[in-house]
C-alpha positions as CSV (number, residue, x, y, z in Angstrom):
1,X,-24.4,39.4,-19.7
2,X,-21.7,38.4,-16.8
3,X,-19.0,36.5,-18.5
4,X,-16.9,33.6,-17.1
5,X,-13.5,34.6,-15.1
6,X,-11.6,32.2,-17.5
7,X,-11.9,30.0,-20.0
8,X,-13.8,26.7,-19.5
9,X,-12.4,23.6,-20.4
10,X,-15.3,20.9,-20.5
11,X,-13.2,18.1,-22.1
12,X,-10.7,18.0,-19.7
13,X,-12.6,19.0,-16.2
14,X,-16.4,17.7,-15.7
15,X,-17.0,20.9,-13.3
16,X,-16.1,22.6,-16.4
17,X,-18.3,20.8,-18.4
18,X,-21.1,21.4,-16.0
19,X,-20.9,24.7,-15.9
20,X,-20.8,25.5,-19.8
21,X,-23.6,23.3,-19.8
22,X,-25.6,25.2,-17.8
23,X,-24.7,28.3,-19.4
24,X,-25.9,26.8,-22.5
25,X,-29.1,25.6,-21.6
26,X,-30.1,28.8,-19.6
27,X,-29.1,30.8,-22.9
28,X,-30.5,28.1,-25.0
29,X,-34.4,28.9,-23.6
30,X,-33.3,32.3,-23.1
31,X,-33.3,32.8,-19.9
32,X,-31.0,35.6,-17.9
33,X,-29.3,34.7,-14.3
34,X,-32.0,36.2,-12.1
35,X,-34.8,34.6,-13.8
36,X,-33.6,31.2,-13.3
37,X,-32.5,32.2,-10.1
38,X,-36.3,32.5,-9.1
39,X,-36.8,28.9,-10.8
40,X,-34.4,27.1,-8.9
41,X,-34.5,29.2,-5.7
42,X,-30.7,30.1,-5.7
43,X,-29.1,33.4,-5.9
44,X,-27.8,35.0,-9.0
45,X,-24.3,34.9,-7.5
46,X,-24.3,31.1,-7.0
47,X,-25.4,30.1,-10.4
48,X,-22.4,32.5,-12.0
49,X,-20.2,30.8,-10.2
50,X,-21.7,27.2,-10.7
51,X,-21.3,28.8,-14.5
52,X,-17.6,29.7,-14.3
53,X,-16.4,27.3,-12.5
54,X,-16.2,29.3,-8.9
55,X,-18.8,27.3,-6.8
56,X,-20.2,23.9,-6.7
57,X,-23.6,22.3,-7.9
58,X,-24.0,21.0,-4.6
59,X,-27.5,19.1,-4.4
60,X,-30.3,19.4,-4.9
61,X,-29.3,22.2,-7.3
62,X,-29.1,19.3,-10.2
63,X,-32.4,18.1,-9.9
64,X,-34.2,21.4,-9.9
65,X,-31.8,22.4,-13.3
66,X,-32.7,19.1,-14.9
67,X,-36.4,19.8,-14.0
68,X,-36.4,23.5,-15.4
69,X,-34.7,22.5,-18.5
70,X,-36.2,19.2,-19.2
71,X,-33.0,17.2,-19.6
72,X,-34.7,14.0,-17.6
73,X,-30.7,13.4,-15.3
74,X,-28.2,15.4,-17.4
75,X,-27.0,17.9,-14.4
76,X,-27.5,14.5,-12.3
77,X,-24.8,13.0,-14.1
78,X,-22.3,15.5,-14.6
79,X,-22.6,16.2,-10.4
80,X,-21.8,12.8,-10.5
81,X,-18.8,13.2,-12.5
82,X,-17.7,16.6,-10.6
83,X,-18.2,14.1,-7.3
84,X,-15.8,11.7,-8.8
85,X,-13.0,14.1,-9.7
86,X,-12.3,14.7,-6.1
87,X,-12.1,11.0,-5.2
88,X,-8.9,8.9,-5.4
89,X,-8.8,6.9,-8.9
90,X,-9.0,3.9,-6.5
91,X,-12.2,4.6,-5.1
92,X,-13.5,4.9,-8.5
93,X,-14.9,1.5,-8.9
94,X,-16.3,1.4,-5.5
95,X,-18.7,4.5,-5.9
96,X,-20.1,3.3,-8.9
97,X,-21.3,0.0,-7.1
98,X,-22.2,2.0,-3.7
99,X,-24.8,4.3,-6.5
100,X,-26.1,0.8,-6.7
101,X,-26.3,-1.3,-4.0
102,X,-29.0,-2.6,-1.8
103,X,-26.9,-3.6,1.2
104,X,-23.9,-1.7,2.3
105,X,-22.0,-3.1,5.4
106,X,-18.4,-1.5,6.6
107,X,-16.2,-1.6,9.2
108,X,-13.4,1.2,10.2
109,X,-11.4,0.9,13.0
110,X,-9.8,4.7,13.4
111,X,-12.6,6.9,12.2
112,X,-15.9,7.9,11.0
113,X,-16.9,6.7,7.4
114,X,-17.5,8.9,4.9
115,X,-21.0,8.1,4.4
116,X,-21.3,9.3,8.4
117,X,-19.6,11.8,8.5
118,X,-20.4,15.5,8.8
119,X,-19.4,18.7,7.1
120,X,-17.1,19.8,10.2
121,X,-15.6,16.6,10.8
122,X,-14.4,16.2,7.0
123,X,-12.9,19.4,6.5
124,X,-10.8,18.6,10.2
125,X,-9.4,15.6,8.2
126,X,-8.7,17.0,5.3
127,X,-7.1,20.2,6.8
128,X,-4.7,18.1,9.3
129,X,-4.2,15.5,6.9
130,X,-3.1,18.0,3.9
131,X,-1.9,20.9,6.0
132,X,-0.2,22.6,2.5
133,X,-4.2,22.9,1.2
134,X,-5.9,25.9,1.1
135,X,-9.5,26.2,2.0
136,X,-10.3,26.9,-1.4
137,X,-8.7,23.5,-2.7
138,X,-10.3,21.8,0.5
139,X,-13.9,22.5,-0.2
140,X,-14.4,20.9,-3.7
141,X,-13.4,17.7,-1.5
142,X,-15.8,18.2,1.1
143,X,-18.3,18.9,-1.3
144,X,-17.4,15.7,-3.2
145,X,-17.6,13.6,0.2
146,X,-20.9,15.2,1.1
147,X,-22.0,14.2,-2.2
148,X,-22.0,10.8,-1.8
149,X,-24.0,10.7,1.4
150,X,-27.2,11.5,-0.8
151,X,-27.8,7.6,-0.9
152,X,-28.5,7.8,2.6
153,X,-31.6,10.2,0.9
154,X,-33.0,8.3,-1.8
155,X,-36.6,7.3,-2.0
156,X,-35.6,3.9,-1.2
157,X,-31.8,3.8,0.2
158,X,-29.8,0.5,0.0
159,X,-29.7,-0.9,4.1
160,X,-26.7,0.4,5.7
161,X,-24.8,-1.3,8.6
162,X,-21.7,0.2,9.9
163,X,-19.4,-1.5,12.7
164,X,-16.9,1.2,14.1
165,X,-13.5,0.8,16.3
166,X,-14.3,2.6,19.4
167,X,-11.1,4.5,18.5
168,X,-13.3,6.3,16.3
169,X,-15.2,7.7,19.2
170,X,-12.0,8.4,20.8
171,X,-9.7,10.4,18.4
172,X,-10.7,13.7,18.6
173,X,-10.5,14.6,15.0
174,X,-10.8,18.8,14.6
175,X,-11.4,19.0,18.8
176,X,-14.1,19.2,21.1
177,X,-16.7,21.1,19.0
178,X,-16.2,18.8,16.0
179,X,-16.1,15.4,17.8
180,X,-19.5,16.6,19.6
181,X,-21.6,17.3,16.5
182,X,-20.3,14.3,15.1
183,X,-21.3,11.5,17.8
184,X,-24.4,13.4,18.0
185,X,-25.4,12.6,14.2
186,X,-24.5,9.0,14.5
187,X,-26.7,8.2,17.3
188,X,-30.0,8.8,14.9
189,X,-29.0,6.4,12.7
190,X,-27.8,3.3,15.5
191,X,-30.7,1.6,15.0
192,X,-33.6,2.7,12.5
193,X,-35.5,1.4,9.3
194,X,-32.2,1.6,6.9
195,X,-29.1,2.1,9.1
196,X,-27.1,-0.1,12.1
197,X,-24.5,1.1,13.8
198,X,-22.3,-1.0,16.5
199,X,-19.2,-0.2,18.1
200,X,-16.5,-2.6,18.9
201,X,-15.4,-1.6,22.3
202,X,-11.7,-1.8,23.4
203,X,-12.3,-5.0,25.6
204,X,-13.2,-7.1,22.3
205,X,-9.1,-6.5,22.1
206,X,-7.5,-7.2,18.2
207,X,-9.3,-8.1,15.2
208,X,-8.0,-8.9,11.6
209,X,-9.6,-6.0,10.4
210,X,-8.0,-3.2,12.9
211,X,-5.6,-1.9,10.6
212,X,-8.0,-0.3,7.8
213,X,-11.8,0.1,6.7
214,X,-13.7,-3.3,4.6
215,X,-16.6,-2.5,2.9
216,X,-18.8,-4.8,1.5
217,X,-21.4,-4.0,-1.4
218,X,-23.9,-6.5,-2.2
219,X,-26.1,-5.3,-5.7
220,X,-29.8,-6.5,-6.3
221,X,-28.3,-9.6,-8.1
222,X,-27.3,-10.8,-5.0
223,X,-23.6,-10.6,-5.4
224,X,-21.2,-9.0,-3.4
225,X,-17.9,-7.0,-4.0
226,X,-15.6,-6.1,-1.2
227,X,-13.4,-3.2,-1.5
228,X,-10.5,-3.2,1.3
229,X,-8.7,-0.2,2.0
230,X,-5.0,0.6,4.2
231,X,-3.3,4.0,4.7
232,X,-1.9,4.0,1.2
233,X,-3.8,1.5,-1.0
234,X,-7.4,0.3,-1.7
235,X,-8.0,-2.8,-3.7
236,X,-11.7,-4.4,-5.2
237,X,-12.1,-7.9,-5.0
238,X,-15.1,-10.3,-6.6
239,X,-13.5,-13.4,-6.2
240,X,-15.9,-15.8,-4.1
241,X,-13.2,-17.0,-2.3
242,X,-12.4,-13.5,-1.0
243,X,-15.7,-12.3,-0.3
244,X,-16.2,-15.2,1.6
245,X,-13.7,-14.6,3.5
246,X,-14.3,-11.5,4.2
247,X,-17.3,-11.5,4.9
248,X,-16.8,-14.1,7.6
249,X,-14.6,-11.7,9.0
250,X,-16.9,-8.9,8.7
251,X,-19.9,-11.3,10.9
252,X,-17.2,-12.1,13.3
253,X,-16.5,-8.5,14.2
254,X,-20.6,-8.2,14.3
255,X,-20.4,-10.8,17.4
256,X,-17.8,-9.1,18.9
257,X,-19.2,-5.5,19.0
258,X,-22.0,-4.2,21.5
259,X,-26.1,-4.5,20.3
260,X,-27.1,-1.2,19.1
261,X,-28.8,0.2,21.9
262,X,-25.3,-0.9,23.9
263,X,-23.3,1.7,21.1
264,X,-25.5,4.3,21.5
265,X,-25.3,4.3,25.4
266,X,-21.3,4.1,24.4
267,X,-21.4,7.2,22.4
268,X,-23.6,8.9,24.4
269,X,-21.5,8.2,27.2
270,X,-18.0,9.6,24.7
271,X,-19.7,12.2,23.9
272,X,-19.7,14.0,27.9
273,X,-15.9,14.2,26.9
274,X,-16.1,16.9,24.1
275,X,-19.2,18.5,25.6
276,X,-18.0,21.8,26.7
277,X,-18.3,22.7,30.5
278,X,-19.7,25.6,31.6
279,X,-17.3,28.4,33.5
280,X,-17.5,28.3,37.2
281,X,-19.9,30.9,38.8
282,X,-17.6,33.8,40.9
């Protein structure tokens, strides 16, 4: 039997926890690496290292353990935990009420949100905004981030409506290449049974929001939280007098961005900047 690289420590580290879990319930039933490989349809390699801590249980690796084991949303909640150890202790709070939310409405000004974003895009941020990372300490982060777009998956997703700062078109986060896949993935989700997407053009000029990202999370009693985040800092807020405020804010920024079929044409239009041009014929 392969044996971990190091010692585990679950009660300090959920993705050690996770994997000492696993290990346990495979050997628990009695079952080696490549025969639950053939259960769950990964490789051999990949569970050893979900085991000893070298890879990630990225989804929907989870479901299919807590399926083959029986353990109804163990491995669900433990990727849950793994998620939220490569999130800022701030954010803490506002991923637990995204998990369960019906409505979800943010604006940010300067770039893609999370929920929107892809693979290429995140890693370009985290790799120019931590230039001392390695890849190795980058991907547990992208992996986390990619994480929490499985809302956008569920059987019956909360409604999403995003408003984005055309500067977000504009700043071409990881070049060309990256910028380009991006603007292509928001443009299925502008308009369509769950998601709304506008852009504020330039012309709308300043905003009270232009300095940072507002998100609003309204749970199935009806009651919204706002969590408000700057360069720095992020703060929750439940008071009614602050929600309402800010969620006049966030309707006023609604009037002042483009209908949907307006932002796609926008980011349609953004994206012939990063599409790359083909070499002159000689």
């Amino acid at each position: 039997m392969t044996q971990p690289s190091r010692d585990l420590e679950p009660v300090h580290s959920a993705r050690d926890l996770y994997g000492v879990e696993l290990r346990r319930q495979r050997q628990l039933i009695g079952l080696s690496l490549d025969r639950m490989s053939d259960i769950v349809n990964y490789s051999k390699t990949h569970l050893h290292g979900v085991e000893t801590r070298e890879r990630l249980p990225l989804p929907p690796l989870s479901e299919k353990l807590d399926a083959a084991f029986g353990t109804g949303e163990l491995f669900q909640g433990l990727w849950g935990a793994v998620k939220r150890e490569y999130m800022p202790r701030r954010f803490d709070h506002c991923l637990e009420l995204e998990a369960r939310a019906v409505r979800i409405q943010e604006f940010c000004a300067g770039i893609v949100p999370g929920l929107l974003q892809t693979s290429a895009y995140m890693r370009a941020l985290f790799t120019e905004g931590n230039p001392q990372m390695s890849s190795e300490e980058i991907d547990p982060l992208v992996a986390a981030r990619l994480g929490r777009q499985e809302v956008l998956r569920r059987d019956s997703p909360p409604h999403f409506w995003w408003i984005l700062g055309e500067a977000a078109l504009r700043q071409a986060v990881g070049g060309p290449e990256v910028m380009y896949g991006q603007l292509a993935a928001l443009l299925p989700l502008v308009q369509s049974r769950c998601t709304t997407i506008q852009i504020v053009p330039f012309a709308a000029g300043s905003c009270t929001l232009m300095n940072g990202t507002l998100i609003l999370l309204t749970l199935p009693d009806n009651s919204t939280t706002v969590y408000q985040e700057g360069p720095r800092n992020g703060e929750i807020f439940d008071d009614r007098e602050t929600v309402t405020q800010c969620v006049r804010e966030y309707d006023l920024m609604k009037a002042s961005a483009l209908p949907p079929r307006d932002s796609a044409a926008l980011i349609e239009a953004t994206m012939e900047m990063y599409e790359p041009c083909e070499s002159p014929q000689t």
